[in-house]
C-alpha positions in Angstrom: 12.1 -4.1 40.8 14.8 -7.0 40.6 17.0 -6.5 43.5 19.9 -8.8 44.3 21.1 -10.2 47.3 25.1 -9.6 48.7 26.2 -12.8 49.5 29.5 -11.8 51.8 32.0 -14.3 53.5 31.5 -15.1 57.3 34.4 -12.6 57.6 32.2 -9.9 56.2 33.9 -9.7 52.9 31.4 -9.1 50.0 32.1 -12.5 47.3 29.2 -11.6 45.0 25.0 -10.6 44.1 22.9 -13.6 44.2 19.5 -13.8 42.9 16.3 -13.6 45.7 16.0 -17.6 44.7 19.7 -18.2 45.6 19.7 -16.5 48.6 16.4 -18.4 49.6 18.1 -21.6 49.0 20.5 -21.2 51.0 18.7 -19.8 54.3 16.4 -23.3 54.0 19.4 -25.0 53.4 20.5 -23.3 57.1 24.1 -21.5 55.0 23.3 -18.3 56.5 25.2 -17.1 59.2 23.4 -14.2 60.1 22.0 -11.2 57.7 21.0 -7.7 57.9 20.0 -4.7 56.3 16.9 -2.5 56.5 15.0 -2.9 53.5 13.8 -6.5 53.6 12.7 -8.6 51.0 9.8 -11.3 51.1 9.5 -14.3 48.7 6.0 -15.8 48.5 5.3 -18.9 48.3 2.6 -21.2 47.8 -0.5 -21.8 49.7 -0.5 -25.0 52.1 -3.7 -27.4 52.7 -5.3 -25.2 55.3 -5.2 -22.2 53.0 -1.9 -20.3 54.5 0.2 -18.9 52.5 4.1 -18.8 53.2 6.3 -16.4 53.2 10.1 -16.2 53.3 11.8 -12.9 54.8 15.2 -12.1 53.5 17.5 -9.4 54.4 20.2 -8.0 52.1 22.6 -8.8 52.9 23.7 -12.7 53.9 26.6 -13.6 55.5 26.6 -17.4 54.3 29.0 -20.6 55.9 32.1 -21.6 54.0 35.8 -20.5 54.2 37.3 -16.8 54.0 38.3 -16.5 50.7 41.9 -14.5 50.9 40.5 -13.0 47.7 42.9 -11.6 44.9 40.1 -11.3 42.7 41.1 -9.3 39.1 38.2 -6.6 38.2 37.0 -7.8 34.8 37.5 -4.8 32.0 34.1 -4.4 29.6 33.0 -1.0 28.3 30.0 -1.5 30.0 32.0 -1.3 33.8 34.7 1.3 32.5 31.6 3.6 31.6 29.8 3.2 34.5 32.9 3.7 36.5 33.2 7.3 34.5 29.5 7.8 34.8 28.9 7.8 31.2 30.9 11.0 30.9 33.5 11.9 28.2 36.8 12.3 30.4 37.5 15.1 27.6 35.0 17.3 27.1 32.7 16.5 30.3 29.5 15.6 28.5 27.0 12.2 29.5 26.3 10.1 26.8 24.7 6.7 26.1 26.8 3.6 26.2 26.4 3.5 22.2 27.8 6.7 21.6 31.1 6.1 24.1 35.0 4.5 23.2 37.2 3.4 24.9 39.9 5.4 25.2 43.8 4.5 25.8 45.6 7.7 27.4 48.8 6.3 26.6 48.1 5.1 23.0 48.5 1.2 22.3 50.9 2.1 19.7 53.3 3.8 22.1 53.3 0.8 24.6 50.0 2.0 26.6 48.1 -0.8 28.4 44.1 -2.7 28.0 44.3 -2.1 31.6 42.0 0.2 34.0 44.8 2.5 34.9 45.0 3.5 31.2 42.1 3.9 30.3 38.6 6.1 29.9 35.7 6.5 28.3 35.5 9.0 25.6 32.7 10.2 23.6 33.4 9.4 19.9 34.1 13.0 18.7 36.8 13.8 21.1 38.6 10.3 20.8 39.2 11.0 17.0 40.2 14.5 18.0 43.0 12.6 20.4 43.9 10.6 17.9 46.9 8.5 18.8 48.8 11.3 20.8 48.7 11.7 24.8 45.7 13.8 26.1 48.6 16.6 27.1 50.2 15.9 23.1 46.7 16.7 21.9 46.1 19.8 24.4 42.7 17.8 26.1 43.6 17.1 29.9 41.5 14.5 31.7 38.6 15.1 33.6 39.6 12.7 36.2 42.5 10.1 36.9 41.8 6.9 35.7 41.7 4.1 38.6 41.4 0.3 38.9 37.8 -0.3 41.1 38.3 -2.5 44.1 36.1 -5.8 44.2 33.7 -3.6 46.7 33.6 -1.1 43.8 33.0 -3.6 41.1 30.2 -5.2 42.5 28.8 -1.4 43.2 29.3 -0.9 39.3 28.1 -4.3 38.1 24.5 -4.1 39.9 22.2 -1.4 38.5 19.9 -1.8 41.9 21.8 -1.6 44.6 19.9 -1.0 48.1 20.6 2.2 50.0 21.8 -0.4 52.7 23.8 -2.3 50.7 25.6 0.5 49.0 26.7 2.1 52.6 28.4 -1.9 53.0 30.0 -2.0 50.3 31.5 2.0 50.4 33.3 0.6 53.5 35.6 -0.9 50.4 36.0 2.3 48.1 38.9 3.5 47.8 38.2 6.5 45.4 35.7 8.7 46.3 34.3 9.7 42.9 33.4 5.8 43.1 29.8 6.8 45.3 27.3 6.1 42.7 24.0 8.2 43.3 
């Protein structure tokens, strides 16, 4: 399995996944401050003149040199985060479906002044977003399932990695503000 390494600030603030060849470049290059986490993750290399092979450990999780980023990072909006942030489930009637089969949907219709912003909306599966129409979900008699939430950056990268680490997933909750956010 492709797992990623979190690359966080020397202030312990996660910045972003980097690739097992990233992170490898920068502990040779000496930018790692320290690192931790359980599961760790070898790189092999090639095999020298006397026949030894090497081998690079990596934890991860890297806490790399460079200055503390006083971050106001904006979550980026794609169906693909706004579904895995609603687990693939229709806010309406409760059912998982693929990404293929889901919409976006506004809860305060464009039309009436509602927002392309995370606040506004959910997914919906595509039956029950016709059903809606371009009324309210209280309008059209369909509450929500759950309150619809911007993710924090610690919650976007949780969302935007499909192989997070057991160890790197307990980091980054330390930033979640919702709770329904814990992905399983």
């Amino acid at each position: 399995m492709n797992h990623c390494v979190l690359k966080i600030d020397k202030a312990g603030q996660p910045i972003n996944w980097m690739t097992k060849q990233e992170a490898a470049t920068l502990l040779c290059n000496n930018k790692v401050i320290w690192s931790f986490g359980e599961d760790v993750i070898e790189i092999r290399g090639g095999i020298n003149r006397s026949g030894e092979r090497s081998i690079l450990k990596l934890h991860p999780i890297l806490a790399v040199e460079g200055r503390v980023s006083a971050r106001s990072y904006r979550v980026p909006l794609s169906n693909r985060l706004l579904a895995r942030r609603d687990r693939h489930i229709c806010m309406y009637c409760g059912q998982k479906y693929p990404l293929n089969q889901l919409t976006r949907d506004h809860v305060l219709p464009k039309s009436r002044g509602g927002q392309d912003v995370y606040e506004n909306l959910v997914i919906a599966c595509k039956c029950c977003n016709n059903r809606k129409g371009d009324r309210t979900p209280e309008e059209a008699g369909m509450p929500l399932l759950a309150v619809p939430f911007r993710p924090t950056f610690s919650e976007f990268l949780a969302l935007a990695n499909h192989h997070v680490r057991a160890d790197q997933m307990a980091y980054l909750e330390k930033g979640f503000k919702h709770q329904q956010m814990r992905l399983n």
